[in-house]
MOPAC internal coordinates of N, CA, C and O (Angstrom, degrees):
PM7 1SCF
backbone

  N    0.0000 0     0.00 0     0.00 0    0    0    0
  C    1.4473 1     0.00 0     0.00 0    1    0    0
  C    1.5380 1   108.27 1     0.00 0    2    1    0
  O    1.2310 1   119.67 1   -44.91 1    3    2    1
  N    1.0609 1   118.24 1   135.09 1    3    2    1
  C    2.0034 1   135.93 1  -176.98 1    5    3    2
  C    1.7552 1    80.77 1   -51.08 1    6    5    3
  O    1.2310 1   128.67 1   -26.07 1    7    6    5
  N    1.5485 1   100.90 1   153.93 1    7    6    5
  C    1.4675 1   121.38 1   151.33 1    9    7    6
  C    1.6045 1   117.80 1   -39.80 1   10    9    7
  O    1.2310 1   130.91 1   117.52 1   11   10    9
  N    1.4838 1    96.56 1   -62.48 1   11   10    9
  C    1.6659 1   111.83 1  -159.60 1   13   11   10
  C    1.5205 1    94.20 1   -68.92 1   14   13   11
  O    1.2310 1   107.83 1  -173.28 1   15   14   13
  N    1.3767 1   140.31 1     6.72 1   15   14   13
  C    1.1643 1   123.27 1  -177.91 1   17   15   14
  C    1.6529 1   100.56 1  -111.53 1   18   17   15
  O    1.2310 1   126.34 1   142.54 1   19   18   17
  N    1.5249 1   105.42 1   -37.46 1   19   18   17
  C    1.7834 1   109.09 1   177.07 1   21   19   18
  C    1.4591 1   109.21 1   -68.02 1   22   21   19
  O    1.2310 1   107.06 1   152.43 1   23   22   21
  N    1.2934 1   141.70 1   -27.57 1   23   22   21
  C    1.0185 1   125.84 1   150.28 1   25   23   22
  C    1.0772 1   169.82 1  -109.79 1   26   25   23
  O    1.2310 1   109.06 1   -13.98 1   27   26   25
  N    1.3766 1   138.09 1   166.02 1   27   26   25
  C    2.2614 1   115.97 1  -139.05 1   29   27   26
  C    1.1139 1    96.73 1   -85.04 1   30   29   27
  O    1.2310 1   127.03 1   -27.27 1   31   30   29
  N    2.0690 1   104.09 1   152.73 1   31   30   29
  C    1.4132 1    93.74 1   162.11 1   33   31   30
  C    1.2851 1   116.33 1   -84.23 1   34   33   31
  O    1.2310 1   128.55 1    -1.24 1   35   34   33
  N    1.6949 1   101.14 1   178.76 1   35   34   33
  C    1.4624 1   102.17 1   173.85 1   37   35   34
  C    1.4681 1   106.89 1  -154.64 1   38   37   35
  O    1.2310 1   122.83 1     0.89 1   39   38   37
  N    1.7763 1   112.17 1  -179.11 1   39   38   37
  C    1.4213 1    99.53 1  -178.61 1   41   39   38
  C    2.0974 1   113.77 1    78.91 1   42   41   39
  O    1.2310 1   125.59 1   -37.26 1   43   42   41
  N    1.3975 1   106.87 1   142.74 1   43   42   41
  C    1.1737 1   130.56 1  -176.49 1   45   43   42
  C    1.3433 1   124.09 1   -89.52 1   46   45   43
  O    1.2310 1    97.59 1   -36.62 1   47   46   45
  N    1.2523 1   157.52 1   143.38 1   47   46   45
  C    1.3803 1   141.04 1   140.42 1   49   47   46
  C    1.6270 1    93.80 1  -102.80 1   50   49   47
  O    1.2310 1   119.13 1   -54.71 1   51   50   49
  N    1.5864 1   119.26 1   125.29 1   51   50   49
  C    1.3364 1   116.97 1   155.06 1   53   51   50
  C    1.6036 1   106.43 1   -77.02 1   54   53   51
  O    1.2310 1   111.90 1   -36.97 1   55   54   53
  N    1.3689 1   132.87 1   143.03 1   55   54   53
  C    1.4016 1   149.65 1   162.79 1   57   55   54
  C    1.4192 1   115.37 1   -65.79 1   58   57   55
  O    1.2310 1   124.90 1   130.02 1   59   58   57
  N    1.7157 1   108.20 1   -49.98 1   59   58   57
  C    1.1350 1   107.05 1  -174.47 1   61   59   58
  C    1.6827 1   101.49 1  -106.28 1   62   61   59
  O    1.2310 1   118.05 1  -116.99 1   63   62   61
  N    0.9334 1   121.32 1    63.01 1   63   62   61
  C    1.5964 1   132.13 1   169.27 1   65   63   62
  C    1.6528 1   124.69 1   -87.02 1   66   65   63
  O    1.2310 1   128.99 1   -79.59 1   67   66   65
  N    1.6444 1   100.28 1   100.41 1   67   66   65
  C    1.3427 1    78.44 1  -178.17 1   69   67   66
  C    1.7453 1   136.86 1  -114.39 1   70   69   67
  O    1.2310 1   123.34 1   -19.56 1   71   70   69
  N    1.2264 1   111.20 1   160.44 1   71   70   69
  C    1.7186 1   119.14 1  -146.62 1   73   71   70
  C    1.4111 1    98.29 1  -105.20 1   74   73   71
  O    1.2310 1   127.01 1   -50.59 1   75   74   73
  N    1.5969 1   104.11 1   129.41 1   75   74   73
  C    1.3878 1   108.24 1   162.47 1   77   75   74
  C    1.1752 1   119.54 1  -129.96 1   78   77   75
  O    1.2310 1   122.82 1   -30.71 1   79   78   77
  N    1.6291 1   112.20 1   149.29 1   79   78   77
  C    1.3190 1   123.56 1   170.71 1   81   79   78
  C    1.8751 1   109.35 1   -64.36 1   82   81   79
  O    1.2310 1   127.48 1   -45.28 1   83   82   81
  N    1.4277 1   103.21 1   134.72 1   83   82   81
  C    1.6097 1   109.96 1  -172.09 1   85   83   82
  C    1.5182 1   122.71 1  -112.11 1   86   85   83
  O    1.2310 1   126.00 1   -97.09 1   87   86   85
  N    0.8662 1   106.08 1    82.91 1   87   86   85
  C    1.4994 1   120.68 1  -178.39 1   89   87   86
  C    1.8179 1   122.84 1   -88.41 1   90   89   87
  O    1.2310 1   122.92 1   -71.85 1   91   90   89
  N    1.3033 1   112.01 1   108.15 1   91   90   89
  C    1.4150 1   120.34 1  -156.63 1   93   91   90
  C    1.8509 1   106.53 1   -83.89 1   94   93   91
  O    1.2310 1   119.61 1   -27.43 1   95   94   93
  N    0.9062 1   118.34 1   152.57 1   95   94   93
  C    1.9709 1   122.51 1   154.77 1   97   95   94
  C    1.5155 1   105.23 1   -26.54 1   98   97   95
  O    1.2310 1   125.76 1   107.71 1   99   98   97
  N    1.1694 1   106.54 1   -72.29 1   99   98   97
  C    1.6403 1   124.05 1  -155.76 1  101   99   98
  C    1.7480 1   100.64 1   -58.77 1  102  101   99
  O    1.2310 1   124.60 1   147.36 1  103  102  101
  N    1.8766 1   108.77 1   -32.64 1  103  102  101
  C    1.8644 1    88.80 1   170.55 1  105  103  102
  C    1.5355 1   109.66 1  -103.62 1  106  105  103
  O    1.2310 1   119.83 1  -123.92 1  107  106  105
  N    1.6175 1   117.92 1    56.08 1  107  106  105
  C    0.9313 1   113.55 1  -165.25 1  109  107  106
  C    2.1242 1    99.34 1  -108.98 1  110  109  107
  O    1.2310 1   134.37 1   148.65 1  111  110  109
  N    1.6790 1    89.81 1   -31.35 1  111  110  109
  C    1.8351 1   113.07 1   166.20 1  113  111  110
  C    1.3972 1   126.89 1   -47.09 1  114  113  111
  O    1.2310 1   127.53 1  -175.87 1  115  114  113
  N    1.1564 1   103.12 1     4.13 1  115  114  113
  C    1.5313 1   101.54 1   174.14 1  117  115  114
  C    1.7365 1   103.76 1  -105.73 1  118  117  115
  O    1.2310 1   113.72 1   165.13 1  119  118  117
  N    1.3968 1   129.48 1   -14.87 1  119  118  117
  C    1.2488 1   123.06 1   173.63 1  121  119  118
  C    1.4167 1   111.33 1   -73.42 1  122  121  119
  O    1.2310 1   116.52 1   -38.36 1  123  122  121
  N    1.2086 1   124.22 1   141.64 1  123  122  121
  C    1.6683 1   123.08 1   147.18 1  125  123  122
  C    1.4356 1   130.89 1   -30.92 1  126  125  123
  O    1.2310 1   114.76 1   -46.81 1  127  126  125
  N    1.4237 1   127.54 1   133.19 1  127  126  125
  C    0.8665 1   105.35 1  -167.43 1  129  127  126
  C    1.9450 1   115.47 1   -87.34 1  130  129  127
  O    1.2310 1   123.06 1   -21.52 1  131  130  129
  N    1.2214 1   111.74 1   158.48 1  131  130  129
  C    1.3021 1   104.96 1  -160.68 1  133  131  130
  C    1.7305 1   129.50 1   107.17 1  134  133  131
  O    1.2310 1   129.31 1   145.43 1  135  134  133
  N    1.4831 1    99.66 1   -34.57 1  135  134  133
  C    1.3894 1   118.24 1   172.22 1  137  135  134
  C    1.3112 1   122.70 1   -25.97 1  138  137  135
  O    1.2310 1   125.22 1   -17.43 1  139  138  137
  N    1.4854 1   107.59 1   162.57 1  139  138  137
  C    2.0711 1    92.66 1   154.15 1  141  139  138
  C    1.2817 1    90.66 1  -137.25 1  142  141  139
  O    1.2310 1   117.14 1   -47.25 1  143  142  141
  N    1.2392 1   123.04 1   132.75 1  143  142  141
  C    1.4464 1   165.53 1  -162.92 1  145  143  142
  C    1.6232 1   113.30 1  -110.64 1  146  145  143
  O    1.2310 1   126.52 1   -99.64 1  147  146  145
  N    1.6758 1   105.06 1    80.36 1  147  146  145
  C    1.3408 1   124.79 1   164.80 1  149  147  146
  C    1.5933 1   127.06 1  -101.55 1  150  149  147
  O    1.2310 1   120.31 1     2.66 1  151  150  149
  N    0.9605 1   117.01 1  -177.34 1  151  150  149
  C    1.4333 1   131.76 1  -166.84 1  153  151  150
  C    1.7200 1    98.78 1   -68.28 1  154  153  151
  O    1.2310 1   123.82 1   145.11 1  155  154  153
  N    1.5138 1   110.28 1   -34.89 1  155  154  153
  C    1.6873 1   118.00 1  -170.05 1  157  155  154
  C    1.5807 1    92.24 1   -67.65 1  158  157  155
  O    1.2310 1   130.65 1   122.92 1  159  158  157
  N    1.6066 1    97.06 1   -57.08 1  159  158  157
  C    1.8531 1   100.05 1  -163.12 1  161  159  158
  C    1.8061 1   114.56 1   -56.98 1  162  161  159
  O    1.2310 1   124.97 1   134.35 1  163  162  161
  N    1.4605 1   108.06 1   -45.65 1  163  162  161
  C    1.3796 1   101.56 1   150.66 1  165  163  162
  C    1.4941 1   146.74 1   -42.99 1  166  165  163
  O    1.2310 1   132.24 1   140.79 1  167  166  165
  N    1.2811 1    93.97 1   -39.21 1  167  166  165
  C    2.0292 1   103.90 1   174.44 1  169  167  166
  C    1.1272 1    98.49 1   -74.00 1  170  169  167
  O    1.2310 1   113.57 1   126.60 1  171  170  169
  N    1.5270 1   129.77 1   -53.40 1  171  170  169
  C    1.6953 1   132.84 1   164.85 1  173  171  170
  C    1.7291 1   107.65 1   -25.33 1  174  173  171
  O    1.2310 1   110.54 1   101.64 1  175  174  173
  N    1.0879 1   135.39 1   -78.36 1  175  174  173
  C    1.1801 1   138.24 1  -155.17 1  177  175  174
  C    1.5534 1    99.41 1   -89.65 1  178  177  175
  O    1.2310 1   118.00 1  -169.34 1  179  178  177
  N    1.1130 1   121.41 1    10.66 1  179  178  177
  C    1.2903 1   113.06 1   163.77 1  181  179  178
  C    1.6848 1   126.55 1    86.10 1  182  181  179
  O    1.2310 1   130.35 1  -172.63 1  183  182  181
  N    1.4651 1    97.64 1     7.37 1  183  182  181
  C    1.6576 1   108.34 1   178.05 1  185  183  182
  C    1.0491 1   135.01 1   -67.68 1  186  185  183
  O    1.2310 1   135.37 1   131.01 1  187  186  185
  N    1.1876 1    87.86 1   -48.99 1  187  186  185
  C    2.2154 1   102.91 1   179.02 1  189  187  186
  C    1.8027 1    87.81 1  -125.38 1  190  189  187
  O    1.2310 1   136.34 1    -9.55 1  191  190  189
  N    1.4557 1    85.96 1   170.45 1  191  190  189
  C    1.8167 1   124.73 1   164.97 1  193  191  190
  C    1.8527 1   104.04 1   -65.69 1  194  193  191
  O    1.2310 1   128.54 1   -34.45 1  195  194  193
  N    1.1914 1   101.15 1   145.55 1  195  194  193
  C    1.6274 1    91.28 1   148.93 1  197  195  194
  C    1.3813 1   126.35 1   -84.02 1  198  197  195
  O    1.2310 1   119.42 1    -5.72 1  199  198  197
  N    1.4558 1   118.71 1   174.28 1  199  198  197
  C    1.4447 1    95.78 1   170.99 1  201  199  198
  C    1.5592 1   125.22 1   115.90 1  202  201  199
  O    1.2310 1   135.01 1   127.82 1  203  202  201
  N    1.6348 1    88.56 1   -52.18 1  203  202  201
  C    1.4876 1   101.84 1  -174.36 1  205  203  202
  C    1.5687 1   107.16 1  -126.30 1  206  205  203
  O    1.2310 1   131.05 1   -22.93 1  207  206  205
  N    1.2986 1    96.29 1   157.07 1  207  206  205
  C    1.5336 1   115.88 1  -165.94 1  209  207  206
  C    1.7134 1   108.66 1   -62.98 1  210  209  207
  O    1.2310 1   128.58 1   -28.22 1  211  210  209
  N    1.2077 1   101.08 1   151.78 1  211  210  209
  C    1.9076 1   103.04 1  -162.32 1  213  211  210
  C    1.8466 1    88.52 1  -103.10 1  214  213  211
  O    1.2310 1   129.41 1   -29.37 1  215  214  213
  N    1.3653 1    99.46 1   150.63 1  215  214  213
  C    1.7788 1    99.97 1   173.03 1  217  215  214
  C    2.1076 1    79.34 1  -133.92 1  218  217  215
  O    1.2310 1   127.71 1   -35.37 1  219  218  217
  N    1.4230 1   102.77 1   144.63 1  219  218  217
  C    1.3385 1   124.05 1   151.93 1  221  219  218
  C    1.5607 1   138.43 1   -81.45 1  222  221  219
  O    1.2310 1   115.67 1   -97.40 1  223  222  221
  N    1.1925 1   125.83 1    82.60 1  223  222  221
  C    1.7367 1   111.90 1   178.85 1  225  223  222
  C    1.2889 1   132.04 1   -90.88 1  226  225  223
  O    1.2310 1   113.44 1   -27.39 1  227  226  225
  N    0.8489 1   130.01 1   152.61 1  227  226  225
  C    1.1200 1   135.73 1   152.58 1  229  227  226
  C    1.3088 1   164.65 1   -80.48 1  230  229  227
  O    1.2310 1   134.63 1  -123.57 1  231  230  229
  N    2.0767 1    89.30 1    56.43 1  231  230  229
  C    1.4869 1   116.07 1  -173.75 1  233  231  230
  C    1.3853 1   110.91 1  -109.15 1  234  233  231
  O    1.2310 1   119.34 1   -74.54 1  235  234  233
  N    1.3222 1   118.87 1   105.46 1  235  234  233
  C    1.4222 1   135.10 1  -178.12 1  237  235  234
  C    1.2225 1   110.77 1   140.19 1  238  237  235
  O    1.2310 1   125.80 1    20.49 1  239  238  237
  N    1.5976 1   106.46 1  -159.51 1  239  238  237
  C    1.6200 1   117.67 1   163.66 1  241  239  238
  C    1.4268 1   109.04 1  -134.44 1  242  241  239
  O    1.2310 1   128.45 1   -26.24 1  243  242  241
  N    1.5509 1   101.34 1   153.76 1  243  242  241
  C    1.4232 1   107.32 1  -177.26 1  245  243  242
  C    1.5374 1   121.17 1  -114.69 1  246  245  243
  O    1.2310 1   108.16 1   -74.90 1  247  246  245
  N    1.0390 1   139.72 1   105.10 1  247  246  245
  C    1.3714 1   143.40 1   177.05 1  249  247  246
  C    1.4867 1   129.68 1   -67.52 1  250  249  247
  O    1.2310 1   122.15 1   147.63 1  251  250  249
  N    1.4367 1   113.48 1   -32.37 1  251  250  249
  C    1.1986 1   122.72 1  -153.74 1  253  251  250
  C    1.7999 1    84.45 1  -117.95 1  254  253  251
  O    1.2310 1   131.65 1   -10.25 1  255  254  253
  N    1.7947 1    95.12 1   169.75 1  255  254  253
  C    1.4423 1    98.49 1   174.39 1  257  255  254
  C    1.3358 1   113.26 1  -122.95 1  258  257  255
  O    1.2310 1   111.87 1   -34.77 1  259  258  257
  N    1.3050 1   132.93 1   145.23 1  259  258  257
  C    1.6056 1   128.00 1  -174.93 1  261  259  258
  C    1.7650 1    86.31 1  -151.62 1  262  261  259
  O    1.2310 1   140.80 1   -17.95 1  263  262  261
  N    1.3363 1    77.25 1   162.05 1  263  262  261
  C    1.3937 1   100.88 1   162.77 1  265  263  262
  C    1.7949 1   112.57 1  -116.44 1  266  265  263
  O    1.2310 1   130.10 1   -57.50 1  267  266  265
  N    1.5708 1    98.12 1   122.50 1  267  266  265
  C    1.2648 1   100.24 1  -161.92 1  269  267  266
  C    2.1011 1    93.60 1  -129.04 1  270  269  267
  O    1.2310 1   134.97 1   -25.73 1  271  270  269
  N    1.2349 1    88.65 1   154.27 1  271  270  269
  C    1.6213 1   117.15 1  -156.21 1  273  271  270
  C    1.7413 1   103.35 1  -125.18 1  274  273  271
  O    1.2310 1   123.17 1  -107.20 1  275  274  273
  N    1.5671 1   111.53 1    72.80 1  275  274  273
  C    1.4398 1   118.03 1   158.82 1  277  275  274
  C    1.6164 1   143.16 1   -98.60 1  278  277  275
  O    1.2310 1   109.59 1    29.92 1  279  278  277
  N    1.1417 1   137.13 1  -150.08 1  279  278  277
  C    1.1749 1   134.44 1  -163.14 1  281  279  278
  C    1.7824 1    99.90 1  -132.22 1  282  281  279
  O    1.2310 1   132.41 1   151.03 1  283  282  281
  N    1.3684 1    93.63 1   -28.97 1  283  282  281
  C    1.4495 1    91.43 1  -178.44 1  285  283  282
  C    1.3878 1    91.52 1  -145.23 1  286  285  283
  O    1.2310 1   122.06 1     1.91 1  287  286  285
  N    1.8315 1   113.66 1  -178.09 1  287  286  285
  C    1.5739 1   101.80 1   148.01 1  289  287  286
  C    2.0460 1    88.24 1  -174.65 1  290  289  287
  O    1.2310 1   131.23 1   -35.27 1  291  290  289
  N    1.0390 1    95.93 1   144.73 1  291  290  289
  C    1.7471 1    99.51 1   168.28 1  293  291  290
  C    1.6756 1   131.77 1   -37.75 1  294  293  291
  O    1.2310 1    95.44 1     6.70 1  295  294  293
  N    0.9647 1   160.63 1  -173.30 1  295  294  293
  C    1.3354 1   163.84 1   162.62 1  297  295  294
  C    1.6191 1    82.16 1  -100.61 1  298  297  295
  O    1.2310 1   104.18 1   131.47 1  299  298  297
  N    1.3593 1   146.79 1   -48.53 1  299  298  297
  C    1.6600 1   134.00 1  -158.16 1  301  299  298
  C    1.8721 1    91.35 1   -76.08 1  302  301  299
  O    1.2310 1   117.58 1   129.43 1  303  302  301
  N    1.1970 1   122.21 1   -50.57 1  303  302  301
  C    1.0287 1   129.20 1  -172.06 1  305  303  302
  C    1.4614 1   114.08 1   -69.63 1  306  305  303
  O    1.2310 1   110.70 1   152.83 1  307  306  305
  N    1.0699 1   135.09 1   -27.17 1  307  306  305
  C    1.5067 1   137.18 1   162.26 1  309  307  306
  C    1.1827 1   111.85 1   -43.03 1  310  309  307
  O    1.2310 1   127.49 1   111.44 1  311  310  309
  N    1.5196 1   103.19 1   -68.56 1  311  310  309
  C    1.7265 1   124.30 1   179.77 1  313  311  310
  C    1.2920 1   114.82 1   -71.30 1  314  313  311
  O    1.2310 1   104.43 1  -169.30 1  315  314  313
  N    1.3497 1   146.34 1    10.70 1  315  314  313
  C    1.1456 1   130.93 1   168.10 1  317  315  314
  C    1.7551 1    98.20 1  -117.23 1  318  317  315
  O    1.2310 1   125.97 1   149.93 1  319  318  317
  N    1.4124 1   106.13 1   -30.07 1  319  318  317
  C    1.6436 1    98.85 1   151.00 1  321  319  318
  C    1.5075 1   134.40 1   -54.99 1  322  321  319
  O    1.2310 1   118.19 1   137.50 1  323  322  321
  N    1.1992 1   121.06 1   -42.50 1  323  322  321
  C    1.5646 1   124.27 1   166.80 1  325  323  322
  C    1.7278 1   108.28 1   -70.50 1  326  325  323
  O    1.2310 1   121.97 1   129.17 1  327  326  325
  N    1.4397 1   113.83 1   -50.83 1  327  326  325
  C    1.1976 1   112.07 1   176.05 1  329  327  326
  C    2.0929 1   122.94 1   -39.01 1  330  329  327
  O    1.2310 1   134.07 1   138.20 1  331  330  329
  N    1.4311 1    90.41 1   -41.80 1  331  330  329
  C    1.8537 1    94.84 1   174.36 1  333  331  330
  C    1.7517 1    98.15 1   -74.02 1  334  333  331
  O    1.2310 1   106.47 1  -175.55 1  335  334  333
  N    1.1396 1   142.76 1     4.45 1  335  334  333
  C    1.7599 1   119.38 1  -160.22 1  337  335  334
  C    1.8041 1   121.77 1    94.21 1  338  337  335
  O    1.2310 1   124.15 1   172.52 1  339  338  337
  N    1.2480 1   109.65 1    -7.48 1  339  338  337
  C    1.5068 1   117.76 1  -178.64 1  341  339  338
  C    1.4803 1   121.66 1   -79.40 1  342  341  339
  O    1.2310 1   117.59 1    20.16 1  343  342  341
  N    1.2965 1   122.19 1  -159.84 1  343  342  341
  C    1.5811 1   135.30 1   162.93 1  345  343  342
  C    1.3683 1   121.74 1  -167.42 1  346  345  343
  O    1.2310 1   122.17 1   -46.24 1  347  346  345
  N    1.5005 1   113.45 1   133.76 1  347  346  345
  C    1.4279 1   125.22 1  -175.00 1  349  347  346
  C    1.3025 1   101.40 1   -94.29 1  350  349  347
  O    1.2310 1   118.54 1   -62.50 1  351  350  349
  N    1.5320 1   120.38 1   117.50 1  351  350  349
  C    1.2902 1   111.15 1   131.22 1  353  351  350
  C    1.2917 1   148.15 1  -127.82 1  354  353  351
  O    1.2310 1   126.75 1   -18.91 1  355  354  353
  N    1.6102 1   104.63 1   161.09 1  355  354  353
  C    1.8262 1    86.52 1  -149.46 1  357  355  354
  C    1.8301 1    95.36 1  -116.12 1  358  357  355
  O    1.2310 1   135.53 1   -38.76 1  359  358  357
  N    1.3694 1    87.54 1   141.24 1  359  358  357
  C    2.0797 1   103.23 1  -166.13 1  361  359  358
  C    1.4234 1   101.71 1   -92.70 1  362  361  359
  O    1.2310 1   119.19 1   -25.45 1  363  362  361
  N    1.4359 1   119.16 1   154.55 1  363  362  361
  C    1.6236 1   133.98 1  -168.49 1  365  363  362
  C    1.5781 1    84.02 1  -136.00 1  366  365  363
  O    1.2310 1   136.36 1   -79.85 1  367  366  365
  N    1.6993 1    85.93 1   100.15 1  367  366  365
  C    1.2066 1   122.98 1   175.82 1  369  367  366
  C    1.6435 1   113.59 1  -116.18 1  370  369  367
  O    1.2310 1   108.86 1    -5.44 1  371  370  369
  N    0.9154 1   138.46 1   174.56 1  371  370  369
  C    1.6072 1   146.17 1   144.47 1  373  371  370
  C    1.4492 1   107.81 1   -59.99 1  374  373  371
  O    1.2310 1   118.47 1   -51.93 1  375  374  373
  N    1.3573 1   120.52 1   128.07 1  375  374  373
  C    1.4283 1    92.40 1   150.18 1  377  375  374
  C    1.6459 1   128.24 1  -120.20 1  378  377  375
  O    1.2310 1   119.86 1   -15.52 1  379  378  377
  N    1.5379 1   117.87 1   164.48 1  379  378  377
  C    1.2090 1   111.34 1  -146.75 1  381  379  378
  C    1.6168 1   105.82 1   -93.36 1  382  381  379
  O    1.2310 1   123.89 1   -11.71 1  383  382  381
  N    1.1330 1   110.14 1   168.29 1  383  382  381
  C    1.7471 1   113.67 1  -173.61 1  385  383  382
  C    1.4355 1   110.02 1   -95.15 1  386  385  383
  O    1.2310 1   118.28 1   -28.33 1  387  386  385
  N    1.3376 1   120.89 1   151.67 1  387  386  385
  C    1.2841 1   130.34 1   165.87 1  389  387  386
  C    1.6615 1   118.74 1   -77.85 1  390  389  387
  O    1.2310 1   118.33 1   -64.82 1  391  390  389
  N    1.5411 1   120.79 1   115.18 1  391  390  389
  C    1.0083 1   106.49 1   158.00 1  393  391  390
  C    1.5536 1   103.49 1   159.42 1  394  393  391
  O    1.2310 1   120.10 1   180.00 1  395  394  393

């Protein structure tokens, strides 16, 4: 009998799993400050994909203030965005499936 048949499967695929583009604080320093920071200005500079839904984290530090326009974003990352002078806002979008 083949390998792949003597042994079990295992592991999940969710169908409806959904994928986001991850965009951190720390590559947030290359915008001007003042900006507003969307999904376009990101695909522009080369951060994320188009297409797919943006999530915000909160890995780095942020200096500057923008107003930035995501799909998701952290509770650490909210507050260290308002904390510099900025504003999160977050869009009710669809989001898209993996696969």
């Amino acid at each position: 009998m083949p390998l792949q048949r003597r042994l079990p499967k295992f592991g999940f695929t969710n169908p409806t799993r959904k994928t986001y583009e991850i965009i951190t604080l720390g590559q947030l320093d290359r915008f001007a400050t003042g900006s507003v920071i969307d999904a376009a200005a990101l695909a522009t500079a080369g951060l994320v994909r188009t297409g797919r839904p943006v999530k915000l984290l909160a890995n780095g530090s942020l200096t500057k203030s923008f107003t930035i326009k995501v799909d998701k974003a952290s509770e650490t990352a909210r507050a260290a965005v308002v904390a510099a002078g900025g504003t999160v806002e977050m869009l009710d979008v669809t989001v898209g499936q993996e696969g």
